[in-house]
N, CA, C and O atoms as CSV, one atom per row, in Angstrom:
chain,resi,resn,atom,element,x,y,z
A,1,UNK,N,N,114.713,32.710,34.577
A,1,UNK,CA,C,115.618,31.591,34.774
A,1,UNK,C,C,114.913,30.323,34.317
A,1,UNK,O,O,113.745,30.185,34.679
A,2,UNK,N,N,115.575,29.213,33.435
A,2,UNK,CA,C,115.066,28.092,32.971
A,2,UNK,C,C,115.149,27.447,34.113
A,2,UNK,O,O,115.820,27.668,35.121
A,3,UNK,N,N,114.084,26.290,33.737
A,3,UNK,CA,C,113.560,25.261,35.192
A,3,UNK,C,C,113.904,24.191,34.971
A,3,UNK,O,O,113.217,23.686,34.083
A,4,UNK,N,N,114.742,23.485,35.391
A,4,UNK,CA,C,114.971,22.415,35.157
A,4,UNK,C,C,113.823,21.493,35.331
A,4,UNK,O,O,113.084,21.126,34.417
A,5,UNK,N,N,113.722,21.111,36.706
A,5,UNK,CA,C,113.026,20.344,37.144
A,5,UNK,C,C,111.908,21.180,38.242
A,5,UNK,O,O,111.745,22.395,38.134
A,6,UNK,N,N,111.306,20.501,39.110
A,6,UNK,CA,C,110.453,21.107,40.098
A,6,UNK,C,C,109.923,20.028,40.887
A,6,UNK,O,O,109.544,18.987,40.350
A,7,UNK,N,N,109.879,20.190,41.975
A,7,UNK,CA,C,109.405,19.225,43.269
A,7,UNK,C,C,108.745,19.772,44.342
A,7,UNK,O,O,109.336,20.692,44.907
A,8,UNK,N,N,107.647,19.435,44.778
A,8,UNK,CA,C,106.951,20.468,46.181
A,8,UNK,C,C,106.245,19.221,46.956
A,8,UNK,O,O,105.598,18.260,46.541
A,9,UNK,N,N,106.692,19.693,48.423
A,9,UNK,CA,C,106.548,19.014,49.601
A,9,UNK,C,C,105.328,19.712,50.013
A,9,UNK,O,O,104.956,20.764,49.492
A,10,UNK,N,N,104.573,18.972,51.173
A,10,UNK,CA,C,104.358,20.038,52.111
A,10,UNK,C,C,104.305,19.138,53.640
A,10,UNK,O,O,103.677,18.081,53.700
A,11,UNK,N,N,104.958,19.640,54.704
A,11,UNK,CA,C,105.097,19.530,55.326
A,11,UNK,C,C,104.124,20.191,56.566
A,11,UNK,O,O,103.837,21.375,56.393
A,12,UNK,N,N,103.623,19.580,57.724
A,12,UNK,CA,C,102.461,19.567,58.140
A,12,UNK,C,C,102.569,19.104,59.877
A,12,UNK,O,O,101.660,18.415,60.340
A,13,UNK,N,N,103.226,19.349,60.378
A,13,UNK,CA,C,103.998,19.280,61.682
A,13,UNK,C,C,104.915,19.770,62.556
A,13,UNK,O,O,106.119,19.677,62.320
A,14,UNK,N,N,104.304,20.498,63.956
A,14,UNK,CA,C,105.439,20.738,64.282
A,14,UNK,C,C,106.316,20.050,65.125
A,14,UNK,O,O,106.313,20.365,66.315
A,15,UNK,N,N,107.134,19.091,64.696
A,15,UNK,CA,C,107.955,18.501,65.366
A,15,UNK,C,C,108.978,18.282,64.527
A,15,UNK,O,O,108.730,18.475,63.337
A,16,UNK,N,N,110.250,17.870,64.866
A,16,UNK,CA,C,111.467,17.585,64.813
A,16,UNK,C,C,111.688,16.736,63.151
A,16,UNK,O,O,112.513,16.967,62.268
A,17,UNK,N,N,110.435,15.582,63.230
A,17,UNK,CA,C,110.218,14.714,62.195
A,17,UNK,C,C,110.071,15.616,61.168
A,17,UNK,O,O,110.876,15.447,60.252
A,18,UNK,N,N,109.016,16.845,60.991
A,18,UNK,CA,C,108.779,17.260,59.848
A,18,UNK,C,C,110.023,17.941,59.176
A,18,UNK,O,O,110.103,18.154,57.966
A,19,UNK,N,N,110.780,18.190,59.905
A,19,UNK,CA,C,112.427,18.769,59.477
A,19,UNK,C,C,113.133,17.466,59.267
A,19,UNK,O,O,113.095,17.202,58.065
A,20,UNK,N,N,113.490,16.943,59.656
A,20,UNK,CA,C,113.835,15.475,59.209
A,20,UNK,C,C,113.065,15.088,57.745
A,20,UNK,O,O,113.803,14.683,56.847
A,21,UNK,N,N,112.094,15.159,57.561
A,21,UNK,CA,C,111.775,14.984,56.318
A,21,UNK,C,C,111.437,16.197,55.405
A,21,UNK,O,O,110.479,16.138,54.634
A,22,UNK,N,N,111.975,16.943,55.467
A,22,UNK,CA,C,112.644,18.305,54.498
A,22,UNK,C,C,113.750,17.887,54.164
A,22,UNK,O,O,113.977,17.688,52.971
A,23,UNK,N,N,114.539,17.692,54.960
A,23,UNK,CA,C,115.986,17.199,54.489
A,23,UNK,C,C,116.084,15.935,53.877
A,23,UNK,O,O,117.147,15.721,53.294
A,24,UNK,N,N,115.148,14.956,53.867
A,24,UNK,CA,C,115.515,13.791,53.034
A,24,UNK,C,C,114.675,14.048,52.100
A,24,UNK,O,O,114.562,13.159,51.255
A,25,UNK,N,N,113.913,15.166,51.942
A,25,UNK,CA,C,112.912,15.491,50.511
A,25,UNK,C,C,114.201,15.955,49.369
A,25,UNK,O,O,114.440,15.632,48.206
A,26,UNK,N,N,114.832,16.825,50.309
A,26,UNK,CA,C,115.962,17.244,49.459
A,26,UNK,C,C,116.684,16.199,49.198
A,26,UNK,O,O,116.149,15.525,48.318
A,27,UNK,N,N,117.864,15.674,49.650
A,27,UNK,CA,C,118.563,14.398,49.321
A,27,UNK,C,C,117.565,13.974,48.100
A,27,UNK,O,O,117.814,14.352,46.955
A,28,UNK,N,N,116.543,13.255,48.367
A,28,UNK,CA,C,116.206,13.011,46.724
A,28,UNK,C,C,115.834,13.295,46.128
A,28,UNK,O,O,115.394,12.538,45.263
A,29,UNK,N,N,115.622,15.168,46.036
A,29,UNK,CA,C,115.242,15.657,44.832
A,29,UNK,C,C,116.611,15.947,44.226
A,29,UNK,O,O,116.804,15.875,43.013
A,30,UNK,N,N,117.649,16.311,45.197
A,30,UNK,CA,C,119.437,16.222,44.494
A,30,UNK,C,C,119.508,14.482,43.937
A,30,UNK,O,O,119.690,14.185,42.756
A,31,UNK,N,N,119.361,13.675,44.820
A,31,UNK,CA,C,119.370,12.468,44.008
A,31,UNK,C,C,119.093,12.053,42.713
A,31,UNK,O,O,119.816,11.416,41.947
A,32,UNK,N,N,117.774,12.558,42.519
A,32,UNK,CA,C,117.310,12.768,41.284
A,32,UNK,C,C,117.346,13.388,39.778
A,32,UNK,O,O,116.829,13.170,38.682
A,33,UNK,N,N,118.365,14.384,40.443
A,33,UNK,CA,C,119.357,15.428,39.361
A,33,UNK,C,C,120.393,14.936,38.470
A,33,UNK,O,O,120.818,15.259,37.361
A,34,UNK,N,N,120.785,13.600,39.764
A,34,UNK,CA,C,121.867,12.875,39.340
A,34,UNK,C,C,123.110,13.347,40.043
A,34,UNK,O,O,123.172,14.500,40.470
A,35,UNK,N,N,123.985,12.593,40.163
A,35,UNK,CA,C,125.538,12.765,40.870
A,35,UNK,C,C,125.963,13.466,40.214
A,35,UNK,O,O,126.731,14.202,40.834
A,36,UNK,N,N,125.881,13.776,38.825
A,36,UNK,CA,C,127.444,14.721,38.571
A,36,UNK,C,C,126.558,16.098,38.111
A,36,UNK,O,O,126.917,16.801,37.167
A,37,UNK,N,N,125.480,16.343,38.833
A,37,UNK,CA,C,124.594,17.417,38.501
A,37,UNK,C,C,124.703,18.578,39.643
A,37,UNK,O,O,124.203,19.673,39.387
A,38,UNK,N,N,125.418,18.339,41.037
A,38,UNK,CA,C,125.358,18.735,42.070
A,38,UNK,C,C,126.676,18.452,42.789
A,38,UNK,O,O,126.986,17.261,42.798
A,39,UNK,N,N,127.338,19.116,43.264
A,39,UNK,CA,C,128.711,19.180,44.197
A,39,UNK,C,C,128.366,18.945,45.636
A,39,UNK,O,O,127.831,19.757,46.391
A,40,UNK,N,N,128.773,17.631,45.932
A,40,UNK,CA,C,128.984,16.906,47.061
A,40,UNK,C,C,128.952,18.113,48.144
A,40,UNK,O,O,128.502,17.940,49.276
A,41,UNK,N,N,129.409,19.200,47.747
A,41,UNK,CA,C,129.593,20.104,49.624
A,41,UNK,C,C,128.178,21.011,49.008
A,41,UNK,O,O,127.466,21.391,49.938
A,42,UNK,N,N,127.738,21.353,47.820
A,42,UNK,CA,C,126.517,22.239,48.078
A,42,UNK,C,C,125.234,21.190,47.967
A,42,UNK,O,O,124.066,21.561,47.858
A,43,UNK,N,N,125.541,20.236,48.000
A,43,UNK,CA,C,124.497,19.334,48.509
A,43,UNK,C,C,123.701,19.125,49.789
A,43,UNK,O,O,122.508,18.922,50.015
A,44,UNK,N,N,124.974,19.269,50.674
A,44,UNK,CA,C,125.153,19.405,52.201
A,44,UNK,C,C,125.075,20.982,52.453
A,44,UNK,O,O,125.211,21.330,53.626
A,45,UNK,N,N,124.946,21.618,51.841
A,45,UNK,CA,C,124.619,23.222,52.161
A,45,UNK,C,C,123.334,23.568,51.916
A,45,UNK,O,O,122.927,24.584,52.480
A,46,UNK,N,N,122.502,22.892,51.120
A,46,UNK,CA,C,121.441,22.492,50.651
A,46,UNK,C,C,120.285,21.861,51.588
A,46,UNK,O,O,119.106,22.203,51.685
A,47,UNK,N,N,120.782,21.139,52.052
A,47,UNK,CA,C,120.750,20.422,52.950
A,47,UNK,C,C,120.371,20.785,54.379
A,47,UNK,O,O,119.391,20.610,55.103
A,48,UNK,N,N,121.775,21.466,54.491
A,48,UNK,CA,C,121.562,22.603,55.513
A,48,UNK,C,C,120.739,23.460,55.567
A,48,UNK,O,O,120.206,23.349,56.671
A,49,UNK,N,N,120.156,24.542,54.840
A,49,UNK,CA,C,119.424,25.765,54.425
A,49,UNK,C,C,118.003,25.082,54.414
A,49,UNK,O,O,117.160,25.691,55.074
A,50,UNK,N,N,117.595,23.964,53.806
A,50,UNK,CA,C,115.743,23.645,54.067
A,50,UNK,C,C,115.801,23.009,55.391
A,50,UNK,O,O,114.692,22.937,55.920
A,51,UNK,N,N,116.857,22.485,56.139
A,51,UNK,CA,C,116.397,22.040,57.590
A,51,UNK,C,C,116.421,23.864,58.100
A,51,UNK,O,O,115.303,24.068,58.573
A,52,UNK,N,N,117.175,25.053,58.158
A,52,UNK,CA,C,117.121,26.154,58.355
A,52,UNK,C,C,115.770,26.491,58.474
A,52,UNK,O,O,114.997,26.582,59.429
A,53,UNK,N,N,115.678,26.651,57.278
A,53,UNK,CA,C,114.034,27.202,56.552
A,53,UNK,C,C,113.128,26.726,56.750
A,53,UNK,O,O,112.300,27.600,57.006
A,54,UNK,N,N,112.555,25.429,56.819
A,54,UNK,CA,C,111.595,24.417,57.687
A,54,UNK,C,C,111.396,24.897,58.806
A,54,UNK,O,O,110.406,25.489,59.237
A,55,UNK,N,N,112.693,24.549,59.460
A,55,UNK,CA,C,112.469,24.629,61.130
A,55,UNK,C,C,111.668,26.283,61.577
A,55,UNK,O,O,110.743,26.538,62.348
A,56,UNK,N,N,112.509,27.151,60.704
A,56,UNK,CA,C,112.064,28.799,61.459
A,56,UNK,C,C,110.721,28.685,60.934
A,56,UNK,O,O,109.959,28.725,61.900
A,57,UNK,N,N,110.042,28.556,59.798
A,57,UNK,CA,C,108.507,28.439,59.214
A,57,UNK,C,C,107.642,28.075,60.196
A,57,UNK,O,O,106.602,28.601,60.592
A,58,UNK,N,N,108.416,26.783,60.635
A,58,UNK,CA,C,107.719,26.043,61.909
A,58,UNK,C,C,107.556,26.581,62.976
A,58,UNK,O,O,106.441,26.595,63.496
A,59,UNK,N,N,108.574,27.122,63.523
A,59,UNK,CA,C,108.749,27.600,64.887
A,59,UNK,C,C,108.214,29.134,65.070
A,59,UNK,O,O,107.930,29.708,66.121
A,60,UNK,N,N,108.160,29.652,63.645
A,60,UNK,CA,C,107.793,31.381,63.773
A,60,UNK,C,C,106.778,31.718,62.756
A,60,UNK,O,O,106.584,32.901,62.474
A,61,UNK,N,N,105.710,30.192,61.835
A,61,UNK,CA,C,104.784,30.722,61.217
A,61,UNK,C,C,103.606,30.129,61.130
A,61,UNK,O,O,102.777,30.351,60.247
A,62,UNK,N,N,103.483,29.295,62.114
A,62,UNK,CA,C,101.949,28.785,62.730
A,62,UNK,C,C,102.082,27.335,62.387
A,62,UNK,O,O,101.078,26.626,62.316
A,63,UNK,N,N,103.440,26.810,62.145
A,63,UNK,CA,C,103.312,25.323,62.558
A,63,UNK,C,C,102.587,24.491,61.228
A,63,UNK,O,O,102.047,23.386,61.175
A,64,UNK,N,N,102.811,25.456,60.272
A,64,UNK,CA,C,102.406,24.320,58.598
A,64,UNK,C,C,103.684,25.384,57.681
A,64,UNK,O,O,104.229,26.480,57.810
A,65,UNK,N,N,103.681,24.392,56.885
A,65,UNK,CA,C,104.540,25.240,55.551
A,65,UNK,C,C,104.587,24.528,54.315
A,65,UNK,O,O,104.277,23.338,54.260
A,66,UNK,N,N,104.908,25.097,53.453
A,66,UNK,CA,C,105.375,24.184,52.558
A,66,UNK,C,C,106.644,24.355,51.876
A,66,UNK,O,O,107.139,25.468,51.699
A,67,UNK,N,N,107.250,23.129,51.439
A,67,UNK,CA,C,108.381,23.222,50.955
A,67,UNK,C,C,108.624,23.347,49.056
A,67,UNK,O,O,107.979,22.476,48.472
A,68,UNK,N,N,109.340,24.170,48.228
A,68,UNK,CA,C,109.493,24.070,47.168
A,68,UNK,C,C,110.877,24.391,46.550
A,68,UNK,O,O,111.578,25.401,46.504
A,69,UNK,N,N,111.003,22.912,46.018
A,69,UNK,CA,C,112.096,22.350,45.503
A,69,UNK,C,C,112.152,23.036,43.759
A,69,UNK,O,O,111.323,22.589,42.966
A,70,UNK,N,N,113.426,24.389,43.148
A,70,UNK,CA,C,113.398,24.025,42.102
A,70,UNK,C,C,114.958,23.435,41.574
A,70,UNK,O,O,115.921,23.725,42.284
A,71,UNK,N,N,115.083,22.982,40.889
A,71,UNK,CA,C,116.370,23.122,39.707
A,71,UNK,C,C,116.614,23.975,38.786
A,71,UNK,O,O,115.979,24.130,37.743
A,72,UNK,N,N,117.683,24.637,39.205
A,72,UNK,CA,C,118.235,25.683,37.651
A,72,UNK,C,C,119.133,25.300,37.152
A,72,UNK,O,O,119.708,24.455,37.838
A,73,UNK,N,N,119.848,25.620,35.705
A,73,UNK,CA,C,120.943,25.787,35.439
A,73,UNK,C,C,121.992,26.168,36.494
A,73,UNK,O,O,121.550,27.015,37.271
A,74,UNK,N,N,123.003,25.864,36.696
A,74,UNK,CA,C,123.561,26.035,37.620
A,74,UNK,C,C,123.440,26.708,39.436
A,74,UNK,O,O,124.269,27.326,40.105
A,75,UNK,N,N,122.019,26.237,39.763
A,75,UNK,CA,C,121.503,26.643,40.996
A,75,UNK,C,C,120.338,25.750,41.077
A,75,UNK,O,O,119.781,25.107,40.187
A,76,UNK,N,N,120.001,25.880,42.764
A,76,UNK,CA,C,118.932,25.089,43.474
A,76,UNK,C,C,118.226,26.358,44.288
A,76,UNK,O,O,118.608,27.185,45.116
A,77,UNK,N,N,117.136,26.091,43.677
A,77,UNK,CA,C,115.691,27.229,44.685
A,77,UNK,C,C,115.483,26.285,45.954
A,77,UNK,O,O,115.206,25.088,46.025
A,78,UNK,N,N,115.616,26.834,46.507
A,78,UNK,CA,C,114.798,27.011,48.443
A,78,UNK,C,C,113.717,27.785,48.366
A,78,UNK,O,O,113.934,28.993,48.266
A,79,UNK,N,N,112.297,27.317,48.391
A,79,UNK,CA,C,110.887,28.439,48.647
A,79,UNK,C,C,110.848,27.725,49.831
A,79,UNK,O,O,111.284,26.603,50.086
A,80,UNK,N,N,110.140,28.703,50.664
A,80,UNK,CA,C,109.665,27.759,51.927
A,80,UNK,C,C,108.173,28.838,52.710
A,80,UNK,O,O,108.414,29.927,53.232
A,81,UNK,N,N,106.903,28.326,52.644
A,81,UNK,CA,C,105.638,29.084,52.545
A,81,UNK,C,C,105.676,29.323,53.991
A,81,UNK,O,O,106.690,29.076,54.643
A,82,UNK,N,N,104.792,29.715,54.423
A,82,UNK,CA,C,104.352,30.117,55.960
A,82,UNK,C,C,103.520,31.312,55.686
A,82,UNK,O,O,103.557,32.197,54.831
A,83,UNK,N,N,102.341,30.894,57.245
A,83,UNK,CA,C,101.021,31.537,57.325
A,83,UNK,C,C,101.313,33.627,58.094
A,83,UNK,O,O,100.513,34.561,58.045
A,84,UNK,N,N,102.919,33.586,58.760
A,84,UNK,CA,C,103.335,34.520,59.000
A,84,UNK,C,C,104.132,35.837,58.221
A,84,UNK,O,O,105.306,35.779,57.853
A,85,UNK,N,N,103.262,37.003,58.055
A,85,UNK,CA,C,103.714,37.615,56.997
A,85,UNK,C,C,104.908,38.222,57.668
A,85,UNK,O,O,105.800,38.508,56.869
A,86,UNK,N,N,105.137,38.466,58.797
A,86,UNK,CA,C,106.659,38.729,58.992
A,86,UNK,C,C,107.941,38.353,58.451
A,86,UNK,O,O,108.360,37.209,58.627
A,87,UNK,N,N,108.590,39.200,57.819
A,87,UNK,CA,C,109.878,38.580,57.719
A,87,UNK,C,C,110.715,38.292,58.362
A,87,UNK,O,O,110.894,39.100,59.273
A,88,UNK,N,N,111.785,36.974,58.341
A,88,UNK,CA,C,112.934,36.891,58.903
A,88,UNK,C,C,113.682,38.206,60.011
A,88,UNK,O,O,113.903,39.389,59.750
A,89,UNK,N,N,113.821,37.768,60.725
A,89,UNK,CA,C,114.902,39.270,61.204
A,89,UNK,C,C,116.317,38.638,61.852
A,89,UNK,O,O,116.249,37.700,62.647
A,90,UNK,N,N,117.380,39.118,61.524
A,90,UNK,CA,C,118.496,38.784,62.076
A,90,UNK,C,C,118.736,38.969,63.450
A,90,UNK,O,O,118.607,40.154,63.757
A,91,UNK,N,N,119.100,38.086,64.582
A,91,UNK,CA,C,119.045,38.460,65.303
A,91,UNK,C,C,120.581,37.901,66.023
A,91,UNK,O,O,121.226,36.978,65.524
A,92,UNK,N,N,121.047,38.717,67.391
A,92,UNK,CA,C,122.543,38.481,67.533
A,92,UNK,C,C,122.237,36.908,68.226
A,92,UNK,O,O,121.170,36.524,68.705
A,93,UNK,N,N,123.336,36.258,68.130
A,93,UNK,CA,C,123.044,34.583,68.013
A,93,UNK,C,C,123.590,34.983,69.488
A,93,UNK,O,O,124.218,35.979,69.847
A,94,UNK,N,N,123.063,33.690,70.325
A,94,UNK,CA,C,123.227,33.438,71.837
A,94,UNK,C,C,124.072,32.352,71.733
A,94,UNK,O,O,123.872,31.385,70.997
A,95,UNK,N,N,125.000,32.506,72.456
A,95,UNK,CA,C,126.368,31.926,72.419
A,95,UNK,C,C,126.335,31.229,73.738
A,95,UNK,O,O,127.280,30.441,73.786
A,96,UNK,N,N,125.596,31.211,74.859
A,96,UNK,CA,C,125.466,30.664,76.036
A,96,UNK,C,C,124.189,29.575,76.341
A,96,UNK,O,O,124.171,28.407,76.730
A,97,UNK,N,N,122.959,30.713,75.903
A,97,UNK,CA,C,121.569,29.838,76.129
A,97,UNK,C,C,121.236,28.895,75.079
A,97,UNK,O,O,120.134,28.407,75.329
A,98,UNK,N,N,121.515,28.639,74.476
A,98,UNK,CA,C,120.974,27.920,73.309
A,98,UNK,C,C,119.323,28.447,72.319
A,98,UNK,O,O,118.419,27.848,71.737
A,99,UNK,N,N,119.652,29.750,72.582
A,99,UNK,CA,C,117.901,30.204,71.888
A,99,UNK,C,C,118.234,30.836,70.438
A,99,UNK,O,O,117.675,31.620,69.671
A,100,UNK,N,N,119.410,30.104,70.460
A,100,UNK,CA,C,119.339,30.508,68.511
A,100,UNK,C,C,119.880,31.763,68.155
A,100,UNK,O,O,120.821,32.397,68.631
A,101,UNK,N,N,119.084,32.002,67.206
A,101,UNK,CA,C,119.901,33.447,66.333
A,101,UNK,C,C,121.048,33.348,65.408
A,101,UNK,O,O,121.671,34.264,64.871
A,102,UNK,N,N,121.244,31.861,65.303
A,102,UNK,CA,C,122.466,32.041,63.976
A,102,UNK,C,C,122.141,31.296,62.802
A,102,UNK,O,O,123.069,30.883,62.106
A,103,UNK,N,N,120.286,30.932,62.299
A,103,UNK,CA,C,119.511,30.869,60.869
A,103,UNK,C,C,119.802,31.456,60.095
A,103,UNK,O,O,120.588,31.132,59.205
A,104,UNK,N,N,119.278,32.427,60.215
A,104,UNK,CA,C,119.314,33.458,59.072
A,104,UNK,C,C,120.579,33.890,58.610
A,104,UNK,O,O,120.859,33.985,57.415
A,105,UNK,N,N,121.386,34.166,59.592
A,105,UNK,CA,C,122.720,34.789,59.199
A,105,UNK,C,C,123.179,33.530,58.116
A,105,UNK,O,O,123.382,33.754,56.923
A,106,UNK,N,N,123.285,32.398,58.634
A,106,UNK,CA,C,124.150,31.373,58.353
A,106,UNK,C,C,122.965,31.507,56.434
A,106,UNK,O,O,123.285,32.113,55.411
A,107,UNK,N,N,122.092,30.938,56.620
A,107,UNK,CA,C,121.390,30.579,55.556
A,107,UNK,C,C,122.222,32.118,54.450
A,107,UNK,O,O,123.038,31.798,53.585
A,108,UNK,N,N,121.886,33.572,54.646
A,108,UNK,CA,C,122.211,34.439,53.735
A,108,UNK,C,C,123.809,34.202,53.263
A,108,UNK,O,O,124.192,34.315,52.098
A,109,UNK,N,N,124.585,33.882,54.305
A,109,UNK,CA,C,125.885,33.680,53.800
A,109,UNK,C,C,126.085,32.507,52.843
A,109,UNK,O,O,126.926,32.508,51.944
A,110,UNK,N,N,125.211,31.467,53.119
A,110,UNK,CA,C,125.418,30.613,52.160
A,110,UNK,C,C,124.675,30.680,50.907
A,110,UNK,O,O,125.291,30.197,49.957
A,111,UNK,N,N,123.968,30.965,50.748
A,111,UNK,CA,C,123.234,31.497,49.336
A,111,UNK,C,C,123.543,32.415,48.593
A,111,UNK,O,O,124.106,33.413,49.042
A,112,UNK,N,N,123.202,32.262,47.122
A,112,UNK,CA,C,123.880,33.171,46.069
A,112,UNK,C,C,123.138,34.777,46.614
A,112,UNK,O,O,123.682,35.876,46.516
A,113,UNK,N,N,121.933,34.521,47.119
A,113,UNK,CA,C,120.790,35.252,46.748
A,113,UNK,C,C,119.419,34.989,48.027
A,113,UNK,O,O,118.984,33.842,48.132
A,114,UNK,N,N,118.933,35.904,48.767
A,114,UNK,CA,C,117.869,35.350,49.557
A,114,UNK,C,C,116.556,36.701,49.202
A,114,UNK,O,O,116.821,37.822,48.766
A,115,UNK,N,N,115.282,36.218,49.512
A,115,UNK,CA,C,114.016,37.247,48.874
A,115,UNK,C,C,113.295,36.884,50.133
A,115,UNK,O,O,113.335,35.674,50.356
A,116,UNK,N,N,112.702,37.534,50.943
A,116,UNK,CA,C,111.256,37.482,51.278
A,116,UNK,C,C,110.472,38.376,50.772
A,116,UNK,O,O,110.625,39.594,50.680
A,117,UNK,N,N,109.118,37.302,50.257
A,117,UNK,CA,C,107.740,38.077,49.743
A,117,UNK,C,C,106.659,37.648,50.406
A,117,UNK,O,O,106.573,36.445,50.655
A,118,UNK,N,N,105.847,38.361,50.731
A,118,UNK,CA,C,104.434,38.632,51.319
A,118,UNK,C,C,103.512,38.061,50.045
A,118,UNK,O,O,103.549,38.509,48.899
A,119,UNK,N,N,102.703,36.999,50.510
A,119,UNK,CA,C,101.574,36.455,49.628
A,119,UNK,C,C,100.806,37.158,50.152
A,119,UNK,O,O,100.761,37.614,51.294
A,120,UNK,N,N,99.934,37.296,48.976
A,120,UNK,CA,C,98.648,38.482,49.010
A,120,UNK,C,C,97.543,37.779,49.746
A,120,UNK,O,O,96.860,38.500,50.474
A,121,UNK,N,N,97.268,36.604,49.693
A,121,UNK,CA,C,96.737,35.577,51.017
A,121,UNK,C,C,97.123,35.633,51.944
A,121,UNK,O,O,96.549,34.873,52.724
A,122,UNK,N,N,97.984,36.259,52.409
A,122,UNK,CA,C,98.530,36.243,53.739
A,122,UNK,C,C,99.920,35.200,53.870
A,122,UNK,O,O,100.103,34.133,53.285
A,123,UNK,N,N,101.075,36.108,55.130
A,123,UNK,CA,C,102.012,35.099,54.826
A,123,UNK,C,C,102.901,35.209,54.076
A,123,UNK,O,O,103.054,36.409,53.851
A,124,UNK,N,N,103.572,34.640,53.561
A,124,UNK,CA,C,105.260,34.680,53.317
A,124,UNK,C,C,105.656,33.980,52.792
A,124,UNK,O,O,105.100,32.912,53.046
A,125,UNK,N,N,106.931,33.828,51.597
A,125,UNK,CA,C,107.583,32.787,50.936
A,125,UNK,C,C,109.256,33.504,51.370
A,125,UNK,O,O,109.776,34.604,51.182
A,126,UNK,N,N,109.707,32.192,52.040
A,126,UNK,CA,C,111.611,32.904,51.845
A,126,UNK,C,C,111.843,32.087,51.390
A,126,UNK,O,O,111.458,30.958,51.691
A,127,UNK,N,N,112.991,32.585,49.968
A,127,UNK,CA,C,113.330,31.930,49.350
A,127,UNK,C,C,114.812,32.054,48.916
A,127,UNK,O,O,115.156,33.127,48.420
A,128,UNK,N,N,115.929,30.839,49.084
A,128,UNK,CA,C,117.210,30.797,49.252
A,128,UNK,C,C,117.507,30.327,47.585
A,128,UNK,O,O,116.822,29.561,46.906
A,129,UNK,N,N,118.868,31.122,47.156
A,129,UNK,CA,C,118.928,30.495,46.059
A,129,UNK,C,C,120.595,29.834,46.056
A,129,UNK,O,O,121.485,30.635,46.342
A,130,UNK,N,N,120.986,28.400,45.737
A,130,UNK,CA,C,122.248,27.925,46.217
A,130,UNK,C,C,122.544,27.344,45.286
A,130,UNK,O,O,121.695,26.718,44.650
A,131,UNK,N,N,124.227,27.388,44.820
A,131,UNK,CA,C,124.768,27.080,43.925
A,131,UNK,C,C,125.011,25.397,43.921
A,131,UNK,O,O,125.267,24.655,44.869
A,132,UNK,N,N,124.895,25.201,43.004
A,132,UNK,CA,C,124.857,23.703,42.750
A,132,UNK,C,C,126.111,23.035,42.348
A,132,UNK,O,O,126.123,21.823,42.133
């Protein structure tokens, strides 16, 4: 797949802020594409999916990650690193307690395409691929 462009974060916190600034990494790496390069609702789906992907890295892969932004021809890469070689697992979403379980589902439905791979360093890349 041709590359348009390419952008990489890394994010270095576990708190609330470091997801907060995943999502405005995005906003201006879509910013940067230009307005008529990207559709107003997969912007916001976009959007959606690296606060997703951030947050679980954070919460389920030792509290560092990094973020990687690409551009395709008609698509946007989601990489998102972590020190945990486990993969994702779907799990039934809690509808009462508030302990989650509806990431992953939500993130695969919205993507063209989702991969987890095991770095040979140890650790993990999931990576979302979303139509632009």
């Amino acid at each position: 797949m041709d590359t348009m462009s390419d952008h990489v974060a890394t994010v270095r916190c576990t708190t609330t802020v470091a997801v907060a600034d995943a999502r405005d990494t995005m906003r201006e790496f879509l910013a940067a594409l230009g307005p008529a390069s990207v559709d107003p609702e997969a912007a916001d789906t976009a959007v959606l999916v690296v606060s997703e992907l951030v947050t679980n890295a954070l919460r389920h892969g030792g509290g560092i990650c990094t973020l990687r932004l690409t551009a395709h021809p008609g698509a946007i890469e989601v990489a998102v690193d972590d020190a945990d070689p486990r993969p994702p697992r779907p799990r039934t979403p809690d509808l009462t307690g508030g302990t989650g379980g509806f990431g992953w589902h939500m993130v695969n439905d919205l993507a063209l395409v989702t991969a987890v791979i095991r770095r040979p360093g140890g650790g993990k890349t999931v990576s979302a691929l979303l139509a632009r």
